[in-house]
N, C-alpha and C positions, 0 to 999 in steps of 0.2 A: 145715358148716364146711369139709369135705372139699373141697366142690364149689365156695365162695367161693373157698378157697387156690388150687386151681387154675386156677380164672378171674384173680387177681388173676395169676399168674404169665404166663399166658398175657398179659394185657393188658401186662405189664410188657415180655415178647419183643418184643410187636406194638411198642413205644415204642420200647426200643432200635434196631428195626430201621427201624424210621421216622426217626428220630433218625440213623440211619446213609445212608439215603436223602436226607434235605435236606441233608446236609453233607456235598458232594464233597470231594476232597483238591485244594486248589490248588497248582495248578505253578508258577505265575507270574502276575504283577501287571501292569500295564502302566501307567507312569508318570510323569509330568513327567522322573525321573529316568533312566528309563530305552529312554524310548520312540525315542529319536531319538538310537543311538549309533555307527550302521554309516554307510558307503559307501550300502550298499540302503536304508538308512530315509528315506535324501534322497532317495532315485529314488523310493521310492515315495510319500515327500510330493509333491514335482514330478508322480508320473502323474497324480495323486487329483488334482492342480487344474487338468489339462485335460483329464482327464475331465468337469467341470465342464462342458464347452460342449457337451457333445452330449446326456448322460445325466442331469442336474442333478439327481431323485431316485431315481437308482437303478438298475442294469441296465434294461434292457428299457421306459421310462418312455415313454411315448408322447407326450411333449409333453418336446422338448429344447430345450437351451437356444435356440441359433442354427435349426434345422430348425422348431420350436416358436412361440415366446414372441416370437423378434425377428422373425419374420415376421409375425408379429401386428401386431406395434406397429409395425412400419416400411412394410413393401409392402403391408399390408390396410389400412390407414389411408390410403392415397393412390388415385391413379387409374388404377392397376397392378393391385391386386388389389380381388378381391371373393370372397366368401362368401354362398351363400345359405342357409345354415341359419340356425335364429336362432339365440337364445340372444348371449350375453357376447361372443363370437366373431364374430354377425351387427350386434351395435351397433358393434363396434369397425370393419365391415369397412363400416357406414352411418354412419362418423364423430361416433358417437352413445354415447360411453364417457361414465363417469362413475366416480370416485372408489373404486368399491363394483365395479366391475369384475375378474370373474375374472383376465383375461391380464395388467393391470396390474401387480393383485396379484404373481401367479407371475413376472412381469418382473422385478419388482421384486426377488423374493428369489430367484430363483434368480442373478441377477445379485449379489447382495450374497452367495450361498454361494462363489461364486469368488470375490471377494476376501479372503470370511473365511478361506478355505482356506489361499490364498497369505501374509495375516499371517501365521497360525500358524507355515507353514512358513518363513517369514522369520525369524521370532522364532528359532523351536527350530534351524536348519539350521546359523548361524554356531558354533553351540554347541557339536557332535560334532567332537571333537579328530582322528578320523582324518580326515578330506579335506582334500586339499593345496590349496593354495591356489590351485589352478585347477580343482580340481572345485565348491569355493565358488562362484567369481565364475563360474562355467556355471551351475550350481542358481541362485544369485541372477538372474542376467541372464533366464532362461526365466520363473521366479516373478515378475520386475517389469514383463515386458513382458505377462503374462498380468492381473496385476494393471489395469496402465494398458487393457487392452484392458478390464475388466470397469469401471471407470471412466470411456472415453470412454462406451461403452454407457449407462453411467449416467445420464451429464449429455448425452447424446444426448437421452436419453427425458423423463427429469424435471429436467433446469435442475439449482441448488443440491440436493446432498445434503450427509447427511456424510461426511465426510473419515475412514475409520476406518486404520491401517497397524500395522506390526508394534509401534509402540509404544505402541497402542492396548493389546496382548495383556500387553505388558509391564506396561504400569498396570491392567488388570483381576486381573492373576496377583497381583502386589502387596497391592492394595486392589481387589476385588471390589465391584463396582456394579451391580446385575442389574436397576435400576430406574430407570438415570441415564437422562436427557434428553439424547441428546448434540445440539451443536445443528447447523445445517448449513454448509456451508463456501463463500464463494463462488465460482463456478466459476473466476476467474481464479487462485484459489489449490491449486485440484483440476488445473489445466491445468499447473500449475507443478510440478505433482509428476510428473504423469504424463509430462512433456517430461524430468526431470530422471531419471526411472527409464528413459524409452526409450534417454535418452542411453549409462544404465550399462549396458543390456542391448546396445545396439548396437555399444559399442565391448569388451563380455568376451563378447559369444557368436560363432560361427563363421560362414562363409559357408555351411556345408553340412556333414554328419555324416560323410563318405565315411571320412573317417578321424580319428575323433574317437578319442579315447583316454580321454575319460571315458565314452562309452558301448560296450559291445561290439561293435554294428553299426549300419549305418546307419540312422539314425531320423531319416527323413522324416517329416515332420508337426510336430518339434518347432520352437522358436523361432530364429531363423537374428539375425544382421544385418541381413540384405535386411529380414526380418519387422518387426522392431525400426524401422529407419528408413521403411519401408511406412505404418504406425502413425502414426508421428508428422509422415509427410507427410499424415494423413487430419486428423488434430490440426488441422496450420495449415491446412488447405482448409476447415475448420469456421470457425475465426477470420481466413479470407482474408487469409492474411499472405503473397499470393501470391509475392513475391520466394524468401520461405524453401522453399516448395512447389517452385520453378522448381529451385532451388541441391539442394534433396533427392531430387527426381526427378531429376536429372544425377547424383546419387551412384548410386543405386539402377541404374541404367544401365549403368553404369561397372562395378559389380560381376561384369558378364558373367554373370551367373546365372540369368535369366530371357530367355522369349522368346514369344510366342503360340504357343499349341497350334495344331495344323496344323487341326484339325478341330473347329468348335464346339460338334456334338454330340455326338464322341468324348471332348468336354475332360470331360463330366458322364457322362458310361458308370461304370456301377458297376464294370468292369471295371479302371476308371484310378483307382489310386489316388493316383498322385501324376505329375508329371507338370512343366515347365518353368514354365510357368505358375502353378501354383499360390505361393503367396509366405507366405500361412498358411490352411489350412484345418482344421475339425475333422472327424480321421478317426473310421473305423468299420470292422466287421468283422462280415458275416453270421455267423460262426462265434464268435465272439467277445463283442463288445459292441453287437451288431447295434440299428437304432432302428427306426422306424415312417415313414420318410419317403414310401416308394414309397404307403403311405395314405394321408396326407394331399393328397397330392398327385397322384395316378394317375387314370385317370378311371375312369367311370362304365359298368359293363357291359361293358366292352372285353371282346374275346378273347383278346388279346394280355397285358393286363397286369388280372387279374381282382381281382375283389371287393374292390375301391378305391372310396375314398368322395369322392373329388372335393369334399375341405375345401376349399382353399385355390385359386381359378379365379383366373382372367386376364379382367378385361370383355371385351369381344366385342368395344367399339367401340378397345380399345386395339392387339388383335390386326389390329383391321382398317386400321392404321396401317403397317403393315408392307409393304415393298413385295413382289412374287411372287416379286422374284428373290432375295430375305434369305433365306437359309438358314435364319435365328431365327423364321423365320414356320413351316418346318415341326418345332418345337423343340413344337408340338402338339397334340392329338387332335384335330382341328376336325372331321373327315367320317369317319365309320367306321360297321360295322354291327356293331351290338352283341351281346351271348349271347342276348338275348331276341328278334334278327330285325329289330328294329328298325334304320335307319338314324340314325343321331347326328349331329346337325347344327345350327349357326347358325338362327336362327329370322331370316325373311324381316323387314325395317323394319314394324313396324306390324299384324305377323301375332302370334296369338296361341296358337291351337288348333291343330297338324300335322293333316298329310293322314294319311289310314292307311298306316303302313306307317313314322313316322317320328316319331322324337323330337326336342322342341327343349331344346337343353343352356342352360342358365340362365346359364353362364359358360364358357371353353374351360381345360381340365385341361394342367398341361404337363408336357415331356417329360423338363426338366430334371432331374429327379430320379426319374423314372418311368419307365426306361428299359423299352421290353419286350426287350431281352436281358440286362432286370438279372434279381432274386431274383423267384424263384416264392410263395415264401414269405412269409408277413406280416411278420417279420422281415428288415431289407435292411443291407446293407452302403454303403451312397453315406458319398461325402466330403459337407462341405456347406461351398464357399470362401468365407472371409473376405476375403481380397484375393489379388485376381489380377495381375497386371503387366498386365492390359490397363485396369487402374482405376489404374495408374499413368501410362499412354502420356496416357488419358482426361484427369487430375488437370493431368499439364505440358501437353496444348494447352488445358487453360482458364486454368491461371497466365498464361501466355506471353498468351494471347489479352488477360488481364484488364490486365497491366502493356503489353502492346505493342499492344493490338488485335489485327484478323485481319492474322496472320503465316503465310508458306511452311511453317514448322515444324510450326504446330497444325493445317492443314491436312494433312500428312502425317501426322504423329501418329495426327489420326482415321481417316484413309483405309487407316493401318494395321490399323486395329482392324475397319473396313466390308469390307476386301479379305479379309480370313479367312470371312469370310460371303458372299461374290460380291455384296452389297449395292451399288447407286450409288456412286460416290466422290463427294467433295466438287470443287467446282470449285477455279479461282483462288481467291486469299486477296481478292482486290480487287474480288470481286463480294459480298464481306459487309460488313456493319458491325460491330463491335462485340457491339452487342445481336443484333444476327442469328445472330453464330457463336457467343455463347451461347445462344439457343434451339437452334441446330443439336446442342451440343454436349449442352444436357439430353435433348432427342429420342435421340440415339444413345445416350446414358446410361441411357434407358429402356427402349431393345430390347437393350442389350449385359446390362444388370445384372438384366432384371427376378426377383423375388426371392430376390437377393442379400442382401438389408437396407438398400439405399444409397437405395433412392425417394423416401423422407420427408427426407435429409437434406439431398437433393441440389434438392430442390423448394426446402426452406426456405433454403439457401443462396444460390440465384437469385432469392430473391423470389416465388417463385410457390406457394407451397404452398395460402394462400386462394384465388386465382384458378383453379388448375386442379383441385384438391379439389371448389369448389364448383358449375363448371360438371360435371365428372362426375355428382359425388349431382344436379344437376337433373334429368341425360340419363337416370338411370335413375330417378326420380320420386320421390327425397328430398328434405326442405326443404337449402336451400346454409348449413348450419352452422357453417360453420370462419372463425373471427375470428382473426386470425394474434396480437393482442394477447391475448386468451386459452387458446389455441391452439399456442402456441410450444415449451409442453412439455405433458405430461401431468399429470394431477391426481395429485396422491402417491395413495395405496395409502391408504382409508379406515382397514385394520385399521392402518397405520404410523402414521398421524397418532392414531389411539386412544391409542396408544404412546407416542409421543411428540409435545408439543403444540409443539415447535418448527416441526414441519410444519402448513404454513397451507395450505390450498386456495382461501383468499380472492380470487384476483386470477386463478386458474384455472377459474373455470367460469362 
């Protein structure tokens, strides 16, 4: 009995003290009511959803959103990029996606986590009684214009989604629905939103942070004016409302805030973070919120920028488009000798096996983001631009071209953007047609932009996405896949349509 009493005491310690173990003392709660009551809780709602474009799950994520996911589905899917690994990544880059598709998928919802980010903070931001009513319509304006960016993206890639916004948050807080079908919205009415938030953004945010007085210093990278009307001149070059394109590009001008960077290989130097040019980009910081770009993108064996896996290549035959004197032609790796001795090199027409001493590159790896006086490290600090003022100069000589034909202006225009590069200039306006100086103008739009994310939309805008898609997959011995009436967007995201049977894929594949 002696020896039960003292086991039972002892077991009883052991409970208490376990019992003392699983039940920390809490300090604080974090919630609806309390979550969102400072100055700092809006900055840090507003960081959280452009953080969103580079990092979408999570520090260190090696598939971001715009370096990632939109280069997937925009410049691999056309006849700019190629990929030769297989896998989800090698169908999408042999225009051979389907429904049940990794990058899709991840497109898909990492695009819809910025938006869901931005409701929230839309919802909850109005609400915190200390911000004066110009720190509001700044947090508002940078959240709507982040938003409408996560929105064009959207109906870029997939046509009709749904329409979700802040008062979307407000009827689920209300009355919770974790299993509705919401259904989708059509694009002309997602267009209308997103035109009406660039508006608010563009007329309550700044030309520039120099001396902003809701933030403490200059924060480059954040949502401008320029940025806001940038945006929704890309809006109407989607729905060629060219007039309004002409009228927004002469604002954007006007602004005096933008100019070409002098150098177009210094404009992508990891060292430039920010720069005249830039109009919005998602930054990064080797030290900081560093991503993976210089891997996906670096080449293969170099010595200069090592143990890069040469994902995301350039075809050969696109490179080979290029004239000698384009400075975008040494933008990269095309001839080098490798760590391994070998030489790296273009494979001869029609050759297949190198000679000893030489390897043949599948694709050519570029520089644009793989600088070799960037990061040593696996981790890189690059910008990755979203719009540049030279996809503005680009935008008004194709309005101008589309309402006036070939005019002095759009020949300047472009010869602005070719003269940064020592590239050929364009001759007289009177030695084009029409159709001619817009093929001129897609061609330049393909060595100025290429993987920027503009390739696919810029094809599909012109008319040419089936024709030069499918002579490409010929050239490199794919069956010509791409029907433009099926083709126009992408197949919703198999697991979404599970979800919700408002998504059809019937007329998509």
């Amino acid at each position: 009995m002696k020896y039960i009493s003292i086991l039972s005491l002892l077991m009883l310690c052991l409970t208490v003290s376990c019992e003392s173990l699983i039940e920390p003392k809490v300090y604080s709660i974090l919630t609806d009511a309390n979550a969102f009551q400072s100055k700092d809780d809006a900055i840090a709602a507003v960081n959280a959803a452009y953080s969103r474009l580079k990092q979408p799950s999570g520090s260190n994520d090696s598939w971001m959103y715009y370096a990632g996911f939109q280069v997937t589905i925009t410049d691999l899917t056309t006849d700019v990029g190629h990929a030769s690994s297989g896998g989800d990544v090698g169908l999408m880059s042999n225009a051979n996606w389907g429904p049940s598709n990794t990058y899709l998928a991840y497109a898909w919802q990492h695009q819809y986590k910025l938006v869901s980010d931005v409701n929230n903070a839309l919802y909850y931001i109005p609400k915190i009684e200390a911000l004066t009513e110009k720190e509001q319509a700044q947090f508002l304006g940078e959240l709507k214009f982040l938003r409408s960016l996560g929105y064009y993206d959207l109906t870029n890639a997939f046509g009709a989604v749904p329409l979700m916004t802040e008062d979307s948050v407000a009827k689920n807080i209300q009355s919770p629905a974790y299993e509705a079908r919401v259904p989708v919205t059509e694009i002309s009415q997602i267009n209308a939103k997103i035109i009406s938030d660039l508006e608010y953004a563009a007329a309550n945010l700044p030309l520039n942070y120099t001396s902003s007085t809701v933030y403490k210093t200059n924060d480059v990278g954040r949502a401008t004016k320029g940025s806001a009307l940038a945006l929704l001149c890309k809006l109407y070059m989607r729905e060629k409302q060219w007039q309004k394109v002409a009228d927004i590009t002469q604002q954007i001008m006007d602004l005096k805030q933008y100019a070409l960077y002098p150098s177009y290989s210094q404009l992508f130097a990891e060292s430039n973070k920010w720069c005249s040019e830039n109009i919005f980009s998602a930054l990064s910081n080797n030290l900081l919120d560093a991503t993976e770009m210089m891997n996906h993108f670096g080449p293969l064996n170099n010595t200069e920028v090592t143990d890069r896996w040469q994902y995301f290549g350039i075809p050969w035959r696109f490179w080979n488009t290029f004239e000698k004197n384009d400075e975008r032609r040494e933008m990269f790796f095309y001839d080098y000798v490798g760590t391994d001795g070998l030489r790296y090199v273009q494979p001869p027409a029609g050759v297949i096996n190198p000679p000893a001493g030489f390897y043949y590159l599948p694709d050519v790896a570029s520089k644009k983001y793989a600088d070799p006086k960037g990061s040593t490290t696996y981790l890189d600090g690059h910008v990755f631009p979203i719009i540049r003022y030279a996809d503005i100069l680009m935008c008004r000589a194709e309005a101008l071209n589309e309402l006036n034909g070939p005019n002095a202006e759009s020949i300047q225009l472009i010869n602005q953007v070719k003269a940064r590069s020592k590239a050929t200039l364009l001759g007289a306006a009177g030695t084009f047609t029409k159709d001619g100086l817009r093929d001129q103008i897609l061609t330049e739009r393909g060595w100025e932009f290429f993987f920027e994310c503009k390739r696919r939309e810029d094809l599909i805008r012109m008319g040419k996405y089936q024709s030069m898609v499918n002579t490409y997959l010929t050239a490199i011995g794919q069956p010509a896949r791409i029907d433009i009436n099926k083709h126009r967007y992408f197949p919703y995201p198999q697991a979404q349509v599970d979800l919700n049977p408002n998504l059809s894929n019937s007329d998509r594949q």
